[in-house]
Structures are given as structure tokens and as C-alpha cells.
C-alpha positions, 0 to 999 in steps of 0.5 A: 687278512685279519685287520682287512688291510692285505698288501701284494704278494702277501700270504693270508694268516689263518686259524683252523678251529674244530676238529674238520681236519681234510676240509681245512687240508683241502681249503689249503690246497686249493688255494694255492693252485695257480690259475689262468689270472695269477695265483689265489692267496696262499694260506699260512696257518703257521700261527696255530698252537706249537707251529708247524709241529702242532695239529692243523685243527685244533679245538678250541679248549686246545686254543685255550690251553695253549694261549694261557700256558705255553704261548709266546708274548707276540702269539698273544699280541698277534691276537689283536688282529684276529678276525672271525671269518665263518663256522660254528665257533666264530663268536666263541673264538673270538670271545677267548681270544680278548680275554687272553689278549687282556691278561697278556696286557696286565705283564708289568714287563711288557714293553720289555718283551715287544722290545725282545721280539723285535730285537729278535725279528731284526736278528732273524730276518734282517738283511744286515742293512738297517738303512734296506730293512724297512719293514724290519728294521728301526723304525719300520712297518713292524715296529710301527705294526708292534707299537700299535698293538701294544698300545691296544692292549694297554687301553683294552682296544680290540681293533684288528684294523691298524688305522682304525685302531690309531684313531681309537688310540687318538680318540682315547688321548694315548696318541696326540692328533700330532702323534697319530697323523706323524704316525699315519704318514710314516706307516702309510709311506712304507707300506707304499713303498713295500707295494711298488717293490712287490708290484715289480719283483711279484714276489714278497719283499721286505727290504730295499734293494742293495743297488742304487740304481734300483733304489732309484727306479724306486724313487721315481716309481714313487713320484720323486724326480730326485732320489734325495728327496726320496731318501730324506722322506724314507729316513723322516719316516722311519724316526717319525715311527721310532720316536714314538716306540 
């Protein structure tokens, strides 16, 4: 939502910034109520301070405090997708949050810490299948998503658009034209393979489904006649990301 770059079955990650309470309640509700042409997007406003056990609103002294203290290194990093949408403190959140996202870059441990988040996320949200797991997993959308990011916040690039921010990061000379273009086809044929599956599930899916015949429905979908020219483009894709990290 943030980087204007949704992708199907996805949910809509939302700040609320104030004090309006039964507005942002309200908005929520609304928005997840089916209608005769399908479902609205469903808000997720879990990435507010302290989670799901923090306020729904919260000030933006609240914000301030939080993300210089107590916050987690991937809420910082989470910052460079943000995107002001409307009210009275867009300008003023947005300012707080690059200057929190540029201390978060200075960490001299900081590759160190992406790499625990995404052991982690593996861990935690992984099928157990490394080969399925291609938004989890080695070298797969998130990996692609966190490299990115880090890299941002290194060169002090404020982009919440991830193909913006690639050409910014060639543009600097931190990715190679070989680099960025590798990049680019690798991420972009993931994220092509996500929509096809959530397309025909309708619902979110991350990783590829067990059965092979339903690995290869996928292949054809995506255009291959034979599913190991299928397999070997996912398999080059994921180690053109990986190698990169």
C-alpha cells in the first residue's frame, strides 16, 4: 500500500496518527464488509506501537517515543515504505519517520539484525519446504523486499516504491545495471507467480503447493509448456536474489 505496489488478496497496512479513536474503528469496519463485487481491502494496523495490545490511535509524540526506544529493528526498517495518505499530521509523520529510519541505518550491526529477522520469519512463517516457500524462503520476495530496504537505508534513499528505489540504488552505483536488472527479473517473476496462485486460490498464499500436479497447473498458467523450464526459472530466480543479500 505504502510503496503503491498491492498485489491480490493482499491486506492494506495502515497507521492511525491522532487521537480520532471511533473514525479509524469506524473506517476499519467498513472496509472489511463484503459487497455485491467482492470484498473491500481489509485494513491491518497491527504495525502500530506495541502490536495488537497497543491503542489503535495513537499521537504522534506516542509514535516518537516508541520508534526511538522500544521499537523493533524491522518496525524501523518497515519505515521506508511509509506513505502519508490524508490529515492533519501527514507532513509531520512522515518527517519523524525518516529521521527515525536514518538513525536506524547508522547500527554498525545492521546486516546482522536483517539477517536475524529473516531467520526468524522463515522460522515462523515457513511451510518447511524451502523449495514452496517462495516469499519466505532463501532468496525469495522478502529477502528481495529486506535487501532492498537495507540497502536504502544505508545510502539515505527515502522510497517506499521497491522499483523506484532499485533505480535510485543503480543510480547511486550501490546496485550495478547487471545487479539491478538480475534483481528486477528475479523479484518481478515471484511476484508473477504469487498473483497467478492468489488469483485461482482467492485467498493469500505464500508458498507453492505441495502436489505436483498443482505445481504444474501453475507452470502453464505462467506460460511454460514443460515444468522444467518452470522449475529452473524459479530456482535461477531465487539464487539471482540470494546472491545478492
Amino acid at each position: 500500500f505504502g510503496g503503491r505496489e498491492i498485489g491480490y488478496g493482499a491486506d492494506l497496512d495502515v497507521l492511525f496518527v491522532g487521537e480520532d479513536v471511533r473514525s479509524a474503528q469506524n473506517l476499519i469496519v467498513a472496509m472489511a464488509q463484503p459487497t455485491a463485487e467482492g470484498n473491500i481491502w481489509v485494513l491491518d494496523a497491527r504495525l502500530r506501537p506495541e502490536g495488537e495490545k497497543g491503542p489503535l490511535v495513537c499521537s504522534l509524540e506516542t509514535y516518537q517515543s516508541y520508534y526511538a526506544g522500544r521499537a523493533q529493528p524491522w518496525e524501523l526498517q518497515s519505515l521506508t515504505r511509509a506513505r502519508a495518505v490524508t490529515g492533519p499530521l501527514q507532513s509531520e509523520f512522515i518527517e519523524m519517520a525518516k529521521h527515525m529510519w536514518r538513525n536506524a541505518g547508522q547500527h554498525v550491526d545492521l546486516r546482522a539484525r536483517i539477517d536475524s529477522m529473516l531467520e526468524r520469519i522463515r522460522r515462523d512463517r515457513g511451510s518447511g519446504s524451502d523449495f514452496l516457500d517462495f516469499k519466505t524462503g532463501f532468496g525469495g520476495i522478502i529477502e528481495a523486499e529486506f535487501l532492498v530496504q537495507a540497502l536504502q537505508i544505508r545510502e539515505n534513499i527515502w522510497e517506499p516504491n521497491w522499483e523506484r528505489a532499485v533505480d535510485l540504488l543503480q543510480e547511486r552505483g550501490r546496485l550495478t545495471g547487471s545487479e539491478a536488472a538480475k534483481l528486477r527479473d528475479a523479484y518481478g517473476f515471484l511476484r508473477r507467480c504469487e498473483s497467478v496462485l492468489r488469483r485461482y486460490d482467492n485467498k493469500t498464499v505464500s508458498a507453492f503447493p505441495g502436489d505436483p500436479n498443482e505445481q504444474r497447473k501453475l507452470a502453464i498458467r505462467l506460460g511454460y509448456e514443460e515444468f522444467d523450464a518452470f522449475r529452473e526459472r524459479y530456482v535461477n530466480a531465487r539464487e539471482s536474489i540470494h546472491t545478492l543479500l
